[in-house]
C-alpha positions as CSV (number, residue, x, y, z in Angstrom):
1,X,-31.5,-13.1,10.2
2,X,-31.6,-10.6,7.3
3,X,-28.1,-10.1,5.6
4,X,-27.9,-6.7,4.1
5,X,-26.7,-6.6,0.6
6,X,-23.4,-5.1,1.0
7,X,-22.6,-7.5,3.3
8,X,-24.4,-10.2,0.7
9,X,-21.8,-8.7,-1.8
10,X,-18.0,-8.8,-0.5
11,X,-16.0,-11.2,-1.4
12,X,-12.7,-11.6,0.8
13,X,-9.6,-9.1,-0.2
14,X,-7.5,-10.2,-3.2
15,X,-4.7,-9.9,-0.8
16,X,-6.6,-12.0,2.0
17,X,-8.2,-14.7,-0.6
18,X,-4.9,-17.4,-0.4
19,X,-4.3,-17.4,2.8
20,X,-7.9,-18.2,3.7
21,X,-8.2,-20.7,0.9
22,X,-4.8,-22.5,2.1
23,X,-6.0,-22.4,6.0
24,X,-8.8,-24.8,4.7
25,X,-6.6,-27.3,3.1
26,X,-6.8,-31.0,4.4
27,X,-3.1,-31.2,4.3
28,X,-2.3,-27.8,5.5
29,X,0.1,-29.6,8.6
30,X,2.0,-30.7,5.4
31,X,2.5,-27.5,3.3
32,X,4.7,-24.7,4.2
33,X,2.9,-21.7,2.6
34,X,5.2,-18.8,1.7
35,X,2.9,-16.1,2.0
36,X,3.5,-12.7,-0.6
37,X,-0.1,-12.5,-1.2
38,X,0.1,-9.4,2.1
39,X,2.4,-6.9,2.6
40,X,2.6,-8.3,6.4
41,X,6.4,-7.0,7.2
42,X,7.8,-10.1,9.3
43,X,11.4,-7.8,10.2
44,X,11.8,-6.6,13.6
45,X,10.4,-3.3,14.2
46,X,12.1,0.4,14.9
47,X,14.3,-0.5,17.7
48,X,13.1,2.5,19.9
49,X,9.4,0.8,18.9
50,X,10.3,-2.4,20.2
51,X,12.2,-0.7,23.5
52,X,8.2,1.1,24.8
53,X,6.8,-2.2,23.6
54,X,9.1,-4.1,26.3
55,X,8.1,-1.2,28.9
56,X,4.5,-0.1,28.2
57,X,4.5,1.2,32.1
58,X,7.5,3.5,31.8
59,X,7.7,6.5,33.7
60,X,5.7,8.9,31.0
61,X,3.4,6.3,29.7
62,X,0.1,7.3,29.6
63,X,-0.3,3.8,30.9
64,X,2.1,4.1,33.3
65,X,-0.5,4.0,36.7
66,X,-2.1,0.9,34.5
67,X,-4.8,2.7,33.3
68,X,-5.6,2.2,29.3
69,X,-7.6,5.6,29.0
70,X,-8.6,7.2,25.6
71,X,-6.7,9.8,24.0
72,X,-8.3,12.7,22.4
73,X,-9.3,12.0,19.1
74,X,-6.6,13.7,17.5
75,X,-4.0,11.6,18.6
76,X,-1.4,12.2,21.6
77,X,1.1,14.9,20.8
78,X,4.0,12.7,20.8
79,X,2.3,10.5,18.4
80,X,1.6,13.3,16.2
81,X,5.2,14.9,16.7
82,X,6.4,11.1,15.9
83,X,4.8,11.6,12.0
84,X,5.9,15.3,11.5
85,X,9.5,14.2,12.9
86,X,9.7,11.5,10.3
87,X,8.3,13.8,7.2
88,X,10.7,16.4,8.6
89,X,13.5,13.8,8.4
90,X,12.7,13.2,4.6
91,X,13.8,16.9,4.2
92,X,10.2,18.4,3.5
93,X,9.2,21.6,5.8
94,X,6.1,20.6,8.5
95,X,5.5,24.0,10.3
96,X,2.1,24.2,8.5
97,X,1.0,21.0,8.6
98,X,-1.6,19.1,10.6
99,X,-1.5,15.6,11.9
100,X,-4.8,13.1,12.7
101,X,-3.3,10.1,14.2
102,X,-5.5,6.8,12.8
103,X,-6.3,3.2,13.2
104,X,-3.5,3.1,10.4
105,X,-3.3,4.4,6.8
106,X,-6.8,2.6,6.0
107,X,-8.4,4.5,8.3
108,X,-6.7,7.6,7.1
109,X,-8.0,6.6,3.9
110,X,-11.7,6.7,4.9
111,X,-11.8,9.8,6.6
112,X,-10.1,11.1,3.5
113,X,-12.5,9.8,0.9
114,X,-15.6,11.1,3.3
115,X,-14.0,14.6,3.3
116,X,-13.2,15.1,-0.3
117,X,-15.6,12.9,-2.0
118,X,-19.6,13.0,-2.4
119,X,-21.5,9.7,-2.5
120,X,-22.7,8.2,-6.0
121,X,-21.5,10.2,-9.3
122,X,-21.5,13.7,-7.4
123,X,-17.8,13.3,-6.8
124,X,-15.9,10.3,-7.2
125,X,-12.4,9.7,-6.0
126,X,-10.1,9.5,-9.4
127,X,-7.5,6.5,-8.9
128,X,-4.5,5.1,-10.8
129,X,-4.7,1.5,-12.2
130,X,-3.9,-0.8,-11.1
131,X,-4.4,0.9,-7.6
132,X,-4.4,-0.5,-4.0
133,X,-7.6,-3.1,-3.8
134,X,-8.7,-1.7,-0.2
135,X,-8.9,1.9,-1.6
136,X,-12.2,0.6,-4.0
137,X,-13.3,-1.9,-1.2
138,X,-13.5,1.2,1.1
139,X,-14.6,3.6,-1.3
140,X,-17.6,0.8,-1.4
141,X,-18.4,0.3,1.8
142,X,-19.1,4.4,2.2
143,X,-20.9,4.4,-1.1
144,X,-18.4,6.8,-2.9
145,X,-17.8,5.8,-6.6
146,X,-14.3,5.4,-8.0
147,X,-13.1,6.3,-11.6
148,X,-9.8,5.5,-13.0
149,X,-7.0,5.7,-15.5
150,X,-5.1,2.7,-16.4
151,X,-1.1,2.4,-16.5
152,X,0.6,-0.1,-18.8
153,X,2.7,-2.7,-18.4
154,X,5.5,-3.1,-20.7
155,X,7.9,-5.9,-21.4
156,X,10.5,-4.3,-20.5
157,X,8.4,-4.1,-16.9
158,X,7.9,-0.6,-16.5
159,X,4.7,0.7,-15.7
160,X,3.6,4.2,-18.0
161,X,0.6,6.8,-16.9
162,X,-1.5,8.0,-19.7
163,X,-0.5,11.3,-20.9
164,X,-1.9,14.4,-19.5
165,X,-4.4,14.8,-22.0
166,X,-6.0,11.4,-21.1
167,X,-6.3,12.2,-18.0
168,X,-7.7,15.2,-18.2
169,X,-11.1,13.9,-20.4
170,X,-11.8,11.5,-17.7
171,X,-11.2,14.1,-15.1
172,X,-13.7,16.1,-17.1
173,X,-16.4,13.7,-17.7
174,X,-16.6,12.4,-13.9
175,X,-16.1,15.7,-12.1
176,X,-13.9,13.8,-9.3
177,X,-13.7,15.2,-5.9
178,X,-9.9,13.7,-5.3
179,X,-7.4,12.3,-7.1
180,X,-4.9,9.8,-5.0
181,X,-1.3,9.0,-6.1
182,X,1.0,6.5,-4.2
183,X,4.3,7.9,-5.3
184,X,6.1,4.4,-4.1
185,X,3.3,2.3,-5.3
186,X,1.6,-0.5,-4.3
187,X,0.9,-2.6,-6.1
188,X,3.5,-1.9,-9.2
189,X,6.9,-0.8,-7.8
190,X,6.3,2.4,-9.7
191,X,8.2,5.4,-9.0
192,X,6.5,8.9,-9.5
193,X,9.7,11.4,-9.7
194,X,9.2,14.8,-8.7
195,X,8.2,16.0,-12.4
196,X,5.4,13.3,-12.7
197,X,4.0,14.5,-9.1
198,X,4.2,18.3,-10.5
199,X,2.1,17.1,-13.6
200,X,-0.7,15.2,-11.5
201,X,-0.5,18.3,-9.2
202,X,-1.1,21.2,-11.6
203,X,-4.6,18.6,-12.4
204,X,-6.0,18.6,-9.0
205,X,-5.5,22.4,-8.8
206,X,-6.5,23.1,-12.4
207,X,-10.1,21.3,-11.8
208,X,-10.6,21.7,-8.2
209,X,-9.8,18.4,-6.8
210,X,-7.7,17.7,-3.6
211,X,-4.7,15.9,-4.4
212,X,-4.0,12.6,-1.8
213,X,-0.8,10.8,-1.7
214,X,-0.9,7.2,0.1
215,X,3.0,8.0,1.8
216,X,3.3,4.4,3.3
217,X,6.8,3.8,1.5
218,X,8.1,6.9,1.4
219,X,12.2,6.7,1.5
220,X,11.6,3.2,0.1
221,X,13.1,3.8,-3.7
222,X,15.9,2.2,-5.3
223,X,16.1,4.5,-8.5
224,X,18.9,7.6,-8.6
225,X,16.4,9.9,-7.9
226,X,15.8,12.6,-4.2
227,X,13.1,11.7,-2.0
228,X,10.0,12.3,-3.4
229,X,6.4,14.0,-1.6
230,X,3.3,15.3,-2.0
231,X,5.2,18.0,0.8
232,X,7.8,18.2,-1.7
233,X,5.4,20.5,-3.9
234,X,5.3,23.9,-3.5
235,X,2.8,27.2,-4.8
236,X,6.2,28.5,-6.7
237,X,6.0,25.0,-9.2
238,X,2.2,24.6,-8.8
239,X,0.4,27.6,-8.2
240,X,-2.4,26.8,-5.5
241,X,-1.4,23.4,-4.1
242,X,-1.0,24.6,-1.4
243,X,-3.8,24.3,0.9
244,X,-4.9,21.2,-1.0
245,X,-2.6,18.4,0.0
246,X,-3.4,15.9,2.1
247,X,-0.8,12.5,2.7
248,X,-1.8,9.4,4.3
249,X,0.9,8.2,7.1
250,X,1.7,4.6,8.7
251,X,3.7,2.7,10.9
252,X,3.2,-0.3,8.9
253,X,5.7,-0.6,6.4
254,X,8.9,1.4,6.8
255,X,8.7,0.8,10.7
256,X,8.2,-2.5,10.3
257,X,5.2,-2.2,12.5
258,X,1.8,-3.9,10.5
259,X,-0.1,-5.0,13.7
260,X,0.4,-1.6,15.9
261,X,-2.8,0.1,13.7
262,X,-1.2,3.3,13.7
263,X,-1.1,6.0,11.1
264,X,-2.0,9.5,10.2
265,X,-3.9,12.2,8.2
266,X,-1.9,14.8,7.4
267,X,-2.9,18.2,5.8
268,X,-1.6,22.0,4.8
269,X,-5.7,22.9,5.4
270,X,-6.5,23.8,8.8
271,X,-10.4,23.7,8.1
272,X,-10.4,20.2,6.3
273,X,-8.2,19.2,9.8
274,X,-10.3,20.2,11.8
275,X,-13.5,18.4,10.1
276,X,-11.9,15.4,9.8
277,X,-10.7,15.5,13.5
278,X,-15.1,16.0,13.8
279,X,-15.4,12.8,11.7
280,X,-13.1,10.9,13.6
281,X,-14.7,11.8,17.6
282,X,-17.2,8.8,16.4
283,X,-14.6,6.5,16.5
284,X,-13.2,7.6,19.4
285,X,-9.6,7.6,19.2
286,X,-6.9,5.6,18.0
287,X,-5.1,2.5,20.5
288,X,-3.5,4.1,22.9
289,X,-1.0,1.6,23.5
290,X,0.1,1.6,20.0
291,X,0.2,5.4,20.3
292,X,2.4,5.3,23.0
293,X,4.7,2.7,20.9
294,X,5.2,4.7,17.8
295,X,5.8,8.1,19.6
296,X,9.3,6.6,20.6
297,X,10.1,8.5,16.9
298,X,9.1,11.7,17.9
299,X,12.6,12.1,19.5
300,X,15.2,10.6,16.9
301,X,17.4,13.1,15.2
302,X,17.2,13.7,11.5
303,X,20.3,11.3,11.1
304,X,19.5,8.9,12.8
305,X,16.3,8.2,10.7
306,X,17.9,8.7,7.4
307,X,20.3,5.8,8.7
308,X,17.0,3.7,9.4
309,X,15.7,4.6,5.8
310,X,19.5,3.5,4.1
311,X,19.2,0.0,6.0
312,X,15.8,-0.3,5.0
313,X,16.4,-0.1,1.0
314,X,19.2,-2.5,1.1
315,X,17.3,-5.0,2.5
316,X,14.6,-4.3,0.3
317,X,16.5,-3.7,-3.3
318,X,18.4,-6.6,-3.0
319,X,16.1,-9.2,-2.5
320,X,13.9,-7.7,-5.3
321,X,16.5,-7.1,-8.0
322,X,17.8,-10.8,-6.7
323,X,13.9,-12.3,-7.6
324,X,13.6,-9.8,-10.5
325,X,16.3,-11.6,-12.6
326,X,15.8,-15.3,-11.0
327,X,11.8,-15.5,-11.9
328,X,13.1,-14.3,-16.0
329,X,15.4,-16.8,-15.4
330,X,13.3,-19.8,-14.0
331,X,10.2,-18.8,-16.5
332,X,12.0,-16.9,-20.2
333,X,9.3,-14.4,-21.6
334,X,7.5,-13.7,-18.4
335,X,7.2,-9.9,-17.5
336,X,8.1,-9.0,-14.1
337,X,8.1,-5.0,-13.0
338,X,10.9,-3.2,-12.9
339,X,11.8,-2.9,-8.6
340,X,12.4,1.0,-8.8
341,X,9.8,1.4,-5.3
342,X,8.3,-0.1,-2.3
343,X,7.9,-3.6,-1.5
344,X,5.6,-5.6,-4.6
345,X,6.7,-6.9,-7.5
346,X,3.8,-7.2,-10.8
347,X,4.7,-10.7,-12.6
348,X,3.0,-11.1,-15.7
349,X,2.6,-14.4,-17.5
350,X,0.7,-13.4,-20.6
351,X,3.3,-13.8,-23.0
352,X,3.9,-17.5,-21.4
353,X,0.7,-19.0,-20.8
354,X,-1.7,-20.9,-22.7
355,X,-5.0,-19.2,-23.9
356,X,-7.7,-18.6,-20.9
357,X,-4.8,-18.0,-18.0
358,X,-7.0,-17.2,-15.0
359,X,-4.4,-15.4,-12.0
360,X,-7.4,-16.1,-9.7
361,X,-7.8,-19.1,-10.4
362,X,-4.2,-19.8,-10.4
363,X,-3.7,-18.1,-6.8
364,X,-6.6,-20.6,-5.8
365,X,-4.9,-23.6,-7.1
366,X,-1.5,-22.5,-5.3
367,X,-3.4,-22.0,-2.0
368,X,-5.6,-25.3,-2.2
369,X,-3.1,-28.3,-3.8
370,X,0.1,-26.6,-5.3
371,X,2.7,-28.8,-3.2
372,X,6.1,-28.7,-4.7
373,X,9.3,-30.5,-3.0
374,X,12.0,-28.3,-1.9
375,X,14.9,-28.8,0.7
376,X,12.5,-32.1,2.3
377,X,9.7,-29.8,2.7
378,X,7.0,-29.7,0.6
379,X,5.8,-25.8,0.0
380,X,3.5,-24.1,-1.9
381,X,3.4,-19.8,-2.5
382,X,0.2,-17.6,-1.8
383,X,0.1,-14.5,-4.3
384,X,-2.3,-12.3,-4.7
385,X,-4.3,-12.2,-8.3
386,X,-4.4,-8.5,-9.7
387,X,-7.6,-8.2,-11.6
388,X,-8.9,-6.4,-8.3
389,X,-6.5,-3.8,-8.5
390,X,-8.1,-2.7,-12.0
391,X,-11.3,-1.4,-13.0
392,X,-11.7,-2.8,-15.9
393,X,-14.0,-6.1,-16.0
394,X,-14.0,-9.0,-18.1
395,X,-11.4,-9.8,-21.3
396,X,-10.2,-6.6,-21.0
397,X,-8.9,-6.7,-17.3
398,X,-4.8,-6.4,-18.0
399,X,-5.1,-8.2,-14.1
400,X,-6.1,-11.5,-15.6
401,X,-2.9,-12.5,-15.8
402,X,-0.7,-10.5,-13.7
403,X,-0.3,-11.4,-10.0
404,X,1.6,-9.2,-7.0
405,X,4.3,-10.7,-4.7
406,X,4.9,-8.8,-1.7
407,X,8.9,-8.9,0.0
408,X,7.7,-9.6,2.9
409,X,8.5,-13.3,3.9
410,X,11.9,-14.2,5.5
411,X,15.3,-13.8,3.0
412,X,15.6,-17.3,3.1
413,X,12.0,-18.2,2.2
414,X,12.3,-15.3,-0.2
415,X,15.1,-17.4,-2.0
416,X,12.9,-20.1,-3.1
417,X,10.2,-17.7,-4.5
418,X,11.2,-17.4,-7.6
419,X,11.8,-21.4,-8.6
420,X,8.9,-21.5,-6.5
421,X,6.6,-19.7,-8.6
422,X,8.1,-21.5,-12.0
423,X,7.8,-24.6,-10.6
424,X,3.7,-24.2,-9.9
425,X,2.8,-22.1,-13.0
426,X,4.2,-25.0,-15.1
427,X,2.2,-27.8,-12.8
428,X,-1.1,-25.8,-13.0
429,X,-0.9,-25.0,-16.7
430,X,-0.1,-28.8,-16.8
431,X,-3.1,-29.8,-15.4
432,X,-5.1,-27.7,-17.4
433,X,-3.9,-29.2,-20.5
């Protein structure tokens, strides 16, 4: 049969690629695989999530008879409640906003770039590199063109935007229709304080563009800073934002719930709501099942989420400050980003490899033969390469030799990652001597 050419030209996720590659491997009963390439959260969920999981027929369930009906397409109300409770919890003020529950923040992410964007060069979506992979993959698959602006990487592993200026000529040459900002990010442990989101705000008003902000790891900061939001910005520190705000929602990361599929659209624009509820009646509706699970949070009290949130950057901040100084440690000169956000760390080996360092091809060779001896097992680490987070092709790809390692294994696989990774940069640049 005849294979279209989109489907002719995808390659597999950059955050995907290792673990496919090491499920091939002839030895693969041999290897344990420590997998950071994903940010696949292996803790236990909410416990209120994990409480409707163990009764899905509860009196109240919309299963409850043992029917598995569709919702509307909206979302059930709890569910909706559940993502306004939690925003709410963060201190921000929800009494004008409007939730879309989605087949997770992906999802979210489509209907947002169909709704803001145009298809070709009539409105790209504006991003910041090095910026999610999945947000260009999707932006490809509905034929909407991206543009970006690219953040540094020092050595002293802080990322910096480009000043406002810079931004501003490629806003004006490409005419984009939204800008997205990830305010925890993924992939570079950035943190946007409240000034920076104030900045890149006063942009999207100034030429016309609606301003998105991926929300996934909101509360999840490690920097003496307040909570920061897209709902944290107001009309009184940038005139006409509001009514242009839209935040993508998901149960994936700070719940602790990846495989549930469940996240949200939310909006201060009734009339954009309302459209992209139209979009959405072709897919149906959201699992109701997994509705049903997350809507547990629609009844926790303010303090008892901010508790969830506290337990939740402990975890996180110490077993990334922990890797943070072990890796410089383990490998002297190698950059890793400063963990100030989320859940990824950025380690660069530019200054520390020899000439022609290839991170893909260095993920591949971790994922196909890397096998190093550690506590009688022999293990090898999946990562995954960064030169798909960027736009930029070729030599001048900053990606080439930066790869992303998401916190997301056990703590005590998460100990050996950092001798781990050492241990198989210096046997592949070894064999390419």
């Amino acid at each position: 049969m005849k294979i279209s050419k989109h489907f002719q030209s995808r390659n597999p996720s950059a955050i995907r690629l290792a673990s496919i590659e090491f499920a091939k491997r002839a030895d693969v009963n041999e290897v344990t695989a420590i997998n950071t390439a994903i940010g696949n959260v292996s803790l236990p969920a909410h416990p209120k999530l994990v409480g409707r999981l163990d009764n899905m027929r509860a009196k109240g369930s919309p299963m409850e008879n043992g029917q598995i009906m569709y919702t509307a397409t909206v979302g059930l109300k709890e569910t909706n409640d559940a993502v306004l409770n939690i925003i709410a919890a963060s201190g921000f003020d929800t009494t004008k906003l409007y939730s879309q529950i989605t087949n997770g923040g992906s999802q979210a992410m489509e209907y947002i770039l169909l709704g803001t964007c145009e298809s070709g060069d009539a409105a790209p979506v504006l991003l910041i590199d090095a910026a999610y992979t999945n947000y260009k993959a999707m932006a490809q698959r509905i034929k909407i063109n991206t543009v970006s602006i690219s953040r540094n990487l020092g050595i002293d592993g802080k990322f910096s935007l480009p000043n406002i200026s810079e931004i501003e000529k490629v806003i004006e040459e490409h005419h984009p229709g939204a800008m997205v900002v990830i305010p925890y990010d993924n992939p570079t442990g950035q943190f946007y304080d409240h000034k920076t989101m104030i900045e890149l705000g006063k942009l999207c008003v100034k030429y016309d563009m609606a301003m998105v902000s991926d929300e996934a790891y909101r509360e999840l900061f490690y920097v003496n800073h307040d909570v920061v939001s897209i709902w944290g910005l107001t009309n009184a520190e940038v005139p006409g934002i509001e009514g242009n705000r839209i935040s993508i929602e998901t149960a994936s990361k700070v719940w602790n719930a990846c495989g549930l599929r469940i996240g949200a659209m939310v909006t201060d624009n009734k009339e954009y709501f309302e459209k992209s509820v139209n979009e959405g009646t072709a897919d149906l509706c959201s699992p109701t099942p997994s509705q049903y699970i997350f809507g547990a949070l629609a009844h926790e009290s303010k303090e008892d989420l901010q508790a969830w949130f506290k337990k939740q950057r402990d975890y996180y901040f110490g077993m990334m400050n922990k890797a943070t100084i072990e890796l410089k440690e383990e490998l002297p000169g190698v950059i890793v980003s400063s963990p100030d956000a989320s859940i990824y760390s950025v380690v660069d080996v530019k200054n520390i490899a020899k000439q022609g360092f290839d991170a893909k091809e260095f993920v591949l060779f971790c994922a196909q033969e890397g096998r190093i001896p550690m506590d009688d097992e022999n293990y090898t680490l999946l990562v995954a390469p960064m030169a798909g987070f960027y736009s930029a092709r070729g030599e001048n790809n900053p990606g080439n030799t930066q790869m992303r390692i998401a916190y997301v294994p056990t703590p005590e696989e998460m100990k050996k990652v950092p001798k781990l990774f050492a241990e198989l940069f210096r046997q592949y640049e070894a064999k390419r001597d």
